[in-house]
C-alpha positions as CSV (number, residue, x, y, z in Angstrom):
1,X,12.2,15.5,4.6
2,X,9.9,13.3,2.2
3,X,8.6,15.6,0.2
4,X,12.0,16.2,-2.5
5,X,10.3,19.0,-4.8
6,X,9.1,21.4,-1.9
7,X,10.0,24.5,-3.6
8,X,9.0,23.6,-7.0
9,X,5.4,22.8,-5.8
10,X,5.8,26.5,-3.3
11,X,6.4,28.8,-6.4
12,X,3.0,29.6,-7.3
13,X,-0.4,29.1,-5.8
14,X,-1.3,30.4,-2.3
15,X,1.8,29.8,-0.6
16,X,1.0,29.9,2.8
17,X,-1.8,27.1,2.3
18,X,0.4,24.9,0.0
19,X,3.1,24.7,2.8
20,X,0.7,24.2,5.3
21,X,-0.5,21.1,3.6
22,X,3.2,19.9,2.8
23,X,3.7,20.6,6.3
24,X,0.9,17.8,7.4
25,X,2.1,15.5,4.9
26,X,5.7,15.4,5.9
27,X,4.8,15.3,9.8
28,X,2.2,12.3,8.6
29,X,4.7,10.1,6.8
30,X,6.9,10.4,10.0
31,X,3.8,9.0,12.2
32,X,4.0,6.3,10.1
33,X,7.1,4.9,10.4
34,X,7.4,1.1,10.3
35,X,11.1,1.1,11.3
36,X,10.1,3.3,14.4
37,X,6.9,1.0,15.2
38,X,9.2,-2.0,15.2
39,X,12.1,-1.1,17.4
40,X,9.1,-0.2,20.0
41,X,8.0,-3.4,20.3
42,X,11.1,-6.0,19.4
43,X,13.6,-5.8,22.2
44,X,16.9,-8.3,23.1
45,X,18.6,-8.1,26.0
46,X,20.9,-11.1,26.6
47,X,19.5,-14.0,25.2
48,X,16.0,-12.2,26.1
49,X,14.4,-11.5,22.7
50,X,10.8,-9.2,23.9
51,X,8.2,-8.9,21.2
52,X,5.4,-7.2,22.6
53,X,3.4,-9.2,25.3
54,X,5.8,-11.9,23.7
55,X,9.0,-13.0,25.9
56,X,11.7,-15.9,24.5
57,X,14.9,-17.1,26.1
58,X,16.7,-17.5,22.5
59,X,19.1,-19.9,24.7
60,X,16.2,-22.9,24.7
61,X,15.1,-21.5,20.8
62,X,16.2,-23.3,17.9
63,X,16.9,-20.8,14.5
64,X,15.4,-17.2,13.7
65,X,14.7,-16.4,9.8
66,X,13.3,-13.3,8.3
67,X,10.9,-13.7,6.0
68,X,9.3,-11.2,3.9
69,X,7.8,-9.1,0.6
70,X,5.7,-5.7,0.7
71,X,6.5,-2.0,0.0
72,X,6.8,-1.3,3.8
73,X,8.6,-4.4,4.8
74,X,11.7,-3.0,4.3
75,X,12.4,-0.9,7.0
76,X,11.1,-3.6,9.4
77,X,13.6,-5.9,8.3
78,X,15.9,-3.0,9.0
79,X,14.5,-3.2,12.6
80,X,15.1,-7.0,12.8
81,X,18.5,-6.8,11.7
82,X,19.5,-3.9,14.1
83,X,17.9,-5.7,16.7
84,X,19.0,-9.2,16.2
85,X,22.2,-8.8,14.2
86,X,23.9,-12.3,13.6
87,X,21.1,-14.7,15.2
88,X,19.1,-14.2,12.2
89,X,20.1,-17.8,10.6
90,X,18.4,-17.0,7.3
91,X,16.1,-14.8,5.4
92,X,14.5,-13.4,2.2
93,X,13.0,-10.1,2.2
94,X,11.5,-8.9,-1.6
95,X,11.1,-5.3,-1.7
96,X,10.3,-2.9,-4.8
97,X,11.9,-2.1,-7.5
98,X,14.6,1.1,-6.5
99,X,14.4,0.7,-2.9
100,X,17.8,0.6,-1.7
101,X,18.0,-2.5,0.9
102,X,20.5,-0.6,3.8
103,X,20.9,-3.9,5.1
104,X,23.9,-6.7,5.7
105,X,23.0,-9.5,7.0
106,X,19.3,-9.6,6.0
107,X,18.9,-10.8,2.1
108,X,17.0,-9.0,0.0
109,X,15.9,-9.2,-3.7
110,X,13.9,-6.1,-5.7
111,X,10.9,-7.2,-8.0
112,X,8.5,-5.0,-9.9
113,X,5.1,-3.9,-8.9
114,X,2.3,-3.2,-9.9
115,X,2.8,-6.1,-12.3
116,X,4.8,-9.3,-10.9
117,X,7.9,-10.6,-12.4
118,X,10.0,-13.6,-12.8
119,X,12.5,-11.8,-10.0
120,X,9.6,-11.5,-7.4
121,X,8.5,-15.7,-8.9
122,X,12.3,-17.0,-8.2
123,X,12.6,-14.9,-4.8
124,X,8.7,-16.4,-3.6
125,X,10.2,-19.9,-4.3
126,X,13.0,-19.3,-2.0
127,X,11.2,-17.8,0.5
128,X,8.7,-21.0,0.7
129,X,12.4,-22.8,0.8
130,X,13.1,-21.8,3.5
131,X,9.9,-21.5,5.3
132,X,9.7,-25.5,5.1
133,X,13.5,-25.6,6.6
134,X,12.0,-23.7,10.0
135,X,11.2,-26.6,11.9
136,X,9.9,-26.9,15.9
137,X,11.7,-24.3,18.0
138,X,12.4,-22.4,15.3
139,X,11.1,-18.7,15.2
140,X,10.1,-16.9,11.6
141,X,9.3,-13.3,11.7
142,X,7.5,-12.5,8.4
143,X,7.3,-9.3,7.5
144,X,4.9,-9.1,4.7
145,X,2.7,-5.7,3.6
146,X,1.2,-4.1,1.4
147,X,2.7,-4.7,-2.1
148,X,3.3,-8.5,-1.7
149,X,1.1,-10.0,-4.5
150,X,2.7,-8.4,-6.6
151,X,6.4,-8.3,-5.0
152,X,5.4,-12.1,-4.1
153,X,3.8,-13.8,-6.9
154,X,3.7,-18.1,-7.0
155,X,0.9,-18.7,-8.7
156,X,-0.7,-22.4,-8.8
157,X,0.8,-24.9,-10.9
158,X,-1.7,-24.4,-14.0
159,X,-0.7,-21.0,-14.6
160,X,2.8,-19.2,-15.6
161,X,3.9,-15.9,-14.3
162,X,3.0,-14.1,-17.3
163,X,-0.4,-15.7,-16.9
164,X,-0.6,-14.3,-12.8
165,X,1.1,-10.7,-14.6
166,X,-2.3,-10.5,-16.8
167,X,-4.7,-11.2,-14.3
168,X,-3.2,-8.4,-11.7
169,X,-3.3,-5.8,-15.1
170,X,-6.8,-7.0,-15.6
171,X,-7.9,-6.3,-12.1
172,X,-6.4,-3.2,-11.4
173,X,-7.6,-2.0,-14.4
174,X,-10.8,-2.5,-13.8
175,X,-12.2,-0.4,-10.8
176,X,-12.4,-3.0,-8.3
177,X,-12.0,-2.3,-4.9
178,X,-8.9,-3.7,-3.3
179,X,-10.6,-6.4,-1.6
180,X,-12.3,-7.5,-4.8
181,X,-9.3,-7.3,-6.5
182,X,-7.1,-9.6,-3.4
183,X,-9.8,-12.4,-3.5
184,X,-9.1,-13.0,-6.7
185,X,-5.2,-13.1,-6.0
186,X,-5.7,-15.3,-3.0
187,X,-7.2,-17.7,-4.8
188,X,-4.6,-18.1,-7.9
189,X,-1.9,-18.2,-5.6
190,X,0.6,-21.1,-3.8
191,X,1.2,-18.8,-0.4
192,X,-1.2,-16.4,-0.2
193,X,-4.5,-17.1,1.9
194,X,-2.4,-18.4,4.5
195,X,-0.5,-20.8,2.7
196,X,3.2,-19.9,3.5
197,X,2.1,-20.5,6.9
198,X,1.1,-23.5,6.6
199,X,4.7,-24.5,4.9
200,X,6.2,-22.4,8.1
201,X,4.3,-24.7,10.5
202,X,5.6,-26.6,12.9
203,X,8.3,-23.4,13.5
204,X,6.7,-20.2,15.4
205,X,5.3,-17.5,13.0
206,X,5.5,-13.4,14.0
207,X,3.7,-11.4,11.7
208,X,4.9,-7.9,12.0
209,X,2.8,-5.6,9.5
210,X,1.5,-2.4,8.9
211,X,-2.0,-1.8,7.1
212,X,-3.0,0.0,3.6
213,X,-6.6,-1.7,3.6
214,X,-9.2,0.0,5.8
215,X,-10.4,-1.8,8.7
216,X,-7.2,-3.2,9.3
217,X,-8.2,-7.3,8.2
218,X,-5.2,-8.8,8.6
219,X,-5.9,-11.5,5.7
220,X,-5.9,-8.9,3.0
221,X,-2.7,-7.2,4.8
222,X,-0.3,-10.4,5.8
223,X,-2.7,-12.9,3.9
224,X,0.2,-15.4,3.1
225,X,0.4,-15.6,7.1
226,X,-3.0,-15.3,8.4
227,X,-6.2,-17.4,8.0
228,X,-8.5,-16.6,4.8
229,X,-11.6,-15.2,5.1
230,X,-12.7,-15.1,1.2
231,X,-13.8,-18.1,-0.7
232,X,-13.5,-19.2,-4.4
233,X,-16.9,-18.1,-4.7
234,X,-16.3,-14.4,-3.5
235,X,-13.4,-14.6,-6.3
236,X,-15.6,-15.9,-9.3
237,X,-18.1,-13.7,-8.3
238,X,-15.8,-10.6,-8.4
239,X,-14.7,-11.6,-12.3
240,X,-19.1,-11.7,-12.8
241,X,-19.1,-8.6,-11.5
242,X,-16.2,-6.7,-13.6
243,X,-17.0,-8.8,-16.8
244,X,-13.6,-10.7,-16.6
245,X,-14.1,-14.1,-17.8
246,X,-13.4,-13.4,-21.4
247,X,-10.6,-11.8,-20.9
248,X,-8.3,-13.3,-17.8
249,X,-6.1,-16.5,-18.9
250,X,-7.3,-19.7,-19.8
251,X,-5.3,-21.7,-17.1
252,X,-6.9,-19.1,-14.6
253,X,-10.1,-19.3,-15.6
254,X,-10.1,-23.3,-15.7
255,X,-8.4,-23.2,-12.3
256,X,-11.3,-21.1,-10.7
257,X,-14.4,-22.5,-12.7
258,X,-13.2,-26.1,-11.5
259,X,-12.0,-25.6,-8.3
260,X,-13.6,-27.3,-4.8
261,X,-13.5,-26.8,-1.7
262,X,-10.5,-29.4,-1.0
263,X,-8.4,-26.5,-3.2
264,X,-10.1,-23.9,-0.2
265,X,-7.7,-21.5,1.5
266,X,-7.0,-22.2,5.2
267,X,-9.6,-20.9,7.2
268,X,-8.0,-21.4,10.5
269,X,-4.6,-22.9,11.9
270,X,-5.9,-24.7,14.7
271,X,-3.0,-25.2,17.6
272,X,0.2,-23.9,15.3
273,X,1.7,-20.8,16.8
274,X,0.9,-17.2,15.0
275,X,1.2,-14.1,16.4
276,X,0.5,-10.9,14.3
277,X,1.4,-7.5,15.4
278,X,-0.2,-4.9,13.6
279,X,2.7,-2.1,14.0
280,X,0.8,1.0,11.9
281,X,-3.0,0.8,11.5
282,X,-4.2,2.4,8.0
283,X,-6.0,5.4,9.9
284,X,-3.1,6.4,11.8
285,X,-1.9,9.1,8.6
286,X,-5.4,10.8,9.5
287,X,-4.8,11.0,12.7
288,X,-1.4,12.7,12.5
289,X,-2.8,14.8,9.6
290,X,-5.6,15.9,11.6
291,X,-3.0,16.9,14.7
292,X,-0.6,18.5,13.0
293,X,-3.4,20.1,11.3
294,X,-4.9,21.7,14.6
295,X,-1.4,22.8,15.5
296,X,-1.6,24.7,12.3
297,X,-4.7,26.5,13.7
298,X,-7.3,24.6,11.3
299,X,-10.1,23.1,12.6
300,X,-9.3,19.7,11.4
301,X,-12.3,17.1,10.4
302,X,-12.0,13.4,9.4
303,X,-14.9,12.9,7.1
304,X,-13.7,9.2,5.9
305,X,-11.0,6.8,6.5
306,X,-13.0,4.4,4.0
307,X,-12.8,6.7,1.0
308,X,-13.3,4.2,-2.0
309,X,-14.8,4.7,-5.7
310,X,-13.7,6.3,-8.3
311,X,-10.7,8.6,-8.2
312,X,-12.4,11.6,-10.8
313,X,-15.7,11.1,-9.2
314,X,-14.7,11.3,-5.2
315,X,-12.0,14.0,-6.0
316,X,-14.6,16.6,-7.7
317,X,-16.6,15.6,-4.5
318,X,-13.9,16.7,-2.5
319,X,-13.3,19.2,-4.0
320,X,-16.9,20.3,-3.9
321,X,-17.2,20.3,-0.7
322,X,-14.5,21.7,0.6
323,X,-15.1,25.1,-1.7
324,X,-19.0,24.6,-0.5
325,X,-17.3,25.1,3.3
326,X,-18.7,28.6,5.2
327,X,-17.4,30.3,8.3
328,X,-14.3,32.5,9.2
329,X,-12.3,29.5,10.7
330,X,-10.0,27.8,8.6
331,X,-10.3,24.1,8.0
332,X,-8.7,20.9,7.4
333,X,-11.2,18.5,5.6
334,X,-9.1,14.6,5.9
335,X,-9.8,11.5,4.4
336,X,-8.0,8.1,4.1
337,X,-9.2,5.1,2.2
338,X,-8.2,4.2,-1.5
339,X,-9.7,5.2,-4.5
340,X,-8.9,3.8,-8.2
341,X,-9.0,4.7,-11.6
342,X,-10.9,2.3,-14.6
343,X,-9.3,2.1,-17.9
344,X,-11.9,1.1,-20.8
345,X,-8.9,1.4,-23.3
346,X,-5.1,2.1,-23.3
347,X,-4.6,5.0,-20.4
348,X,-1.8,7.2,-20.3
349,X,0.5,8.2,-17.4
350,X,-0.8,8.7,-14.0
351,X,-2.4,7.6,-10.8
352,X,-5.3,7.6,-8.5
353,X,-4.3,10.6,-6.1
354,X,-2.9,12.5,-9.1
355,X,-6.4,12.2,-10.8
356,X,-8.3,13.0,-7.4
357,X,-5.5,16.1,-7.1
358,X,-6.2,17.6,-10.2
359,X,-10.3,16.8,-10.4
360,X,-11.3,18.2,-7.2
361,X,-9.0,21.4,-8.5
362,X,-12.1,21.4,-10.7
363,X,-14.5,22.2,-7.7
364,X,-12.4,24.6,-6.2
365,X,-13.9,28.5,-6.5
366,X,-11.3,31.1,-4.7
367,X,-7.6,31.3,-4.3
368,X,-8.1,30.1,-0.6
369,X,-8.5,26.4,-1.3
370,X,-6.3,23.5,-1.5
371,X,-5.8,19.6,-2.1
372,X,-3.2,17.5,-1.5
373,X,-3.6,13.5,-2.5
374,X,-0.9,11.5,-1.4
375,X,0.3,7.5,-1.9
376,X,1.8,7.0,1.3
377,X,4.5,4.8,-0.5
378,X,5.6,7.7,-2.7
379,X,4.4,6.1,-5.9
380,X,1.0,6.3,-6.8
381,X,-0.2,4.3,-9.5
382,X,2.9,2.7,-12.0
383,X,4.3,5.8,-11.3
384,X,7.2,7.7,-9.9
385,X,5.2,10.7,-8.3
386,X,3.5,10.1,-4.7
387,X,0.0,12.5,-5.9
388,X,-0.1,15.9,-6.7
389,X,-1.0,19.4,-4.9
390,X,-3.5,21.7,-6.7
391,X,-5.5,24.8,-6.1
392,X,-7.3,27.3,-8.1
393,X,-4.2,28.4,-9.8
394,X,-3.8,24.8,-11.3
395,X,-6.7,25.1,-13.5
396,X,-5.9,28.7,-14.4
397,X,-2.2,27.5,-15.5
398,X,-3.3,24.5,-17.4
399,X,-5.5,26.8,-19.6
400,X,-3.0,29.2,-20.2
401,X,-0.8,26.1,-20.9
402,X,-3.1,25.2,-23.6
403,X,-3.9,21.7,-21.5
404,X,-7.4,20.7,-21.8
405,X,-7.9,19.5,-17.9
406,X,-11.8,17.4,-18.8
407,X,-9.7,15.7,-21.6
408,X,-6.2,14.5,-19.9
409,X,-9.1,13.2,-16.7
410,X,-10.7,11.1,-19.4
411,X,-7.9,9.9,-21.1
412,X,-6.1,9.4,-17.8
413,X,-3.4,10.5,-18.5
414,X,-2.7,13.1,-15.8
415,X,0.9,12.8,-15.0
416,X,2.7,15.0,-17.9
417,X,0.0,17.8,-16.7
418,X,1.3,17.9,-13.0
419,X,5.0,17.9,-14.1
420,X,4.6,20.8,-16.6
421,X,2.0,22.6,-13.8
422,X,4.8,21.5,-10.8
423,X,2.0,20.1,-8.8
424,X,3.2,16.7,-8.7
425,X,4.4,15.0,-5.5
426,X,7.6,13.7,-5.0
427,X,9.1,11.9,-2.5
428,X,10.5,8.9,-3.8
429,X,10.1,5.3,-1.9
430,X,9.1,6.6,1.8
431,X,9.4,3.2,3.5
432,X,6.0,3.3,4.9
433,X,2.5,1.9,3.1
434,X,-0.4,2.7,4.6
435,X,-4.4,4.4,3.3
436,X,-3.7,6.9,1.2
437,X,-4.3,10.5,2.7
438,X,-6.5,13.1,1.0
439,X,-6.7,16.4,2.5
440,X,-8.3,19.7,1.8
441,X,-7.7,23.4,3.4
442,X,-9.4,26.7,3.5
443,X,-8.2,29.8,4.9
């Protein structure tokens, strides 16, 4: 079971809709298993090590090392290690703050994220240590996700880690999409944009990775593996666009207003060896929502799985149209994507499914309506809670609570609302990081 507060979030509200929608969840987050996805695919039998359409004879292979940093890589490293026990000759695997690392062979350091640290700094050094001992023969799986800027922060030599820390606050901070926000990372970074394989190179690179961007580009999902496909020009125009420049460091700004195109990302690899298996794609939590959703009896329709914007503004959308729904047959209204919140002063405690939760609750206009907003990850936001559940009863509950819902929404400061209502998520690190899953019903 994910979902560690079920009866909490079951003791008020329509019942029978709210354990519907925990239902999808929990059946969701199992269809989205990284460890699962990885022993389907990595095999050894003998000295036969199968990975995918790959096949090696580890007898004629030189060393294996594990390489990796993201908020789902740790249960593929899991994988790797039950797979490949003691021929793993090395490894470095960073993984989030809390997540316990179940593993004995495989090293593993925590960091923070959203913000980057000194731990995650120190543990990206190592990594690119041993990513230049790999030499020809040599196989490096890399198991890098969602999560790894901040989990694997080296930024370029003109800037310190508190500088890198700043600029990631500044971005999230300020509404850009994910992409916008990446392009700038890549670009302020010593192995991302494909530059940790380049220090792999000449060994052979396996990407194993799971998506949380939609349309599944693998250079905003394994970037410090893959080619680049953003410029320094797609990053200086994302800081025009969000009215950064004044306020990002000065060694990042210097670095980006004077950098050419011999400071340019790798834009391909040529002959080295890279081979990316893309083990969960982002829409696959739809998808199982919208089965388990049918074998609920709800007629089950996947409006988006590119929901972006702002979190307030899409969830009172949602929330709009699922109460705006007629007919006698209930429904399932799914969407997957990632919205975010934008702070024009000091915010307060919460995330962007808890603030889609509770403002499409706004919307909603009979006891027959739900929404669930869920961070696959089981932390959305710099938070401990995964998104929140709400209905009609949410709103009635915060007024008699006193809570004023308009104000905590602007302020965004939503959390303390959904823990005194008990419609905030909790499932604790899940293991998995894909979109985040939005989902409506109506009985």
């Amino acid at each position: 079971m994910y979902i560690r507060n079920r009866d909490e979030l079951l003791s008020h509200g329509n019942h029978y809709l709210r354990q519907a929608a925990l239902d999808i969840a929990e059946y969701a987050l199992s269809r989205v298993d990284p460890y699962k996805a990885t022993r389907e695919i990595v095999s050894l039998e003998s000295n036969i090590l199968t990975v995918g359409h790959l096949t090696y004879d580890l007898s004629q292979r030189g060393r294996i090392y594990v390489l990796g940093a993201g908020k789902a890589s740790l249960p593929i490293a899991r994988a790797l290690e039950d797979v490949l026990g003691v021929r793993i000759y090395d490894s470095m695997v960073t993984v989030k703050e809390g997540q316990e690392s179940l593993t004995s062979i495989i090293r593993m350091r925590e960091a923070s994220h959203p913000l980057p640290d000194q731990r995650g700094f120190e543990a990206s050094q190592e990594m690119v240590r041993l990513a230049k001992e790999a030499t020809e023969g040599d196989i490096v799986f890399c198991a890098i996700t969602g999560g790894s800027s901040a989990l694997a922060p080296y930024p370029v030599d003109e800037m310190s880690i508190e500088d890198k820390r700043l600029v990631h606050k500044l971005l999230l901070e300020s509404g850009a999409s994910i992409r916008e926000i990446n392009a700038v990372r890549k670009h302020l970074s010593c192995i991302k944009g494909g530059r940790l394989a380049l220090a792999i190179f000449p060994a052979e690179t396996i990407n194993l990775t799971v998506s949380d961007v939609t349309g599944d580009p693998y250079d905003y999902i394994t970037c410090p593996t893959v080619p680049d496909t953003s410029t320094f020009d797609d990053a200086r125009q994302v800081l025009d666009r969000y009215g950064l420049w004044k306020r990002i460091p000065v060694s990042a700004l210097h670095y980006l207003r004077n950098a050419t195109p011999e400071h340019e990302n790798p834009k391909d690899f040529g002959d080295h060896p890279v081979h990316t298996f893309l083990l969960v794609k982002s829409a696959a939590v739809c998808e199982a929502a919208a089965e388990k959703a049918r074998d609920l009896g709800f007629a089950a329709h996947i409006l988006t799985l590119e929901m972006e914007g702002d979190s307030m503004v899409e969830g009172l959308a949602f929330g709009k149209l699922l109460a705006s729904h007629e007919g006698a047959e209930p429904m399932a209204l799914i969407a997957g994507g990632e919205t975010t919140v934008t702070l024009t002063s000091e915010g307060g405690e919460g995330g962007p499914n808890q603030e889609f939760a509770l403002s499409a609750a706004r919307a909603l206009s009979t006891d027959d309506q739900v929404v669930l907003s869920l961070d696959t990850d089981g932390t959305d936001g710099p938070t401990t809670l995964a998104g929140a559940i709400t209905d009609r009863s949410t709103m009635e509950r915060a007024r008699a609570s006193g809570a004023d819902v308009h104000l905590v929404l602007d302020r965004h400061d939503v959390s303390p609302l959904l823990r005194t209502l008990n419609d905030a998520l909790v499932t604790g690190h899940t293991g998995t990081n894909v979109n985040d899953l939005k989902l409506g019903l109506r009985r």
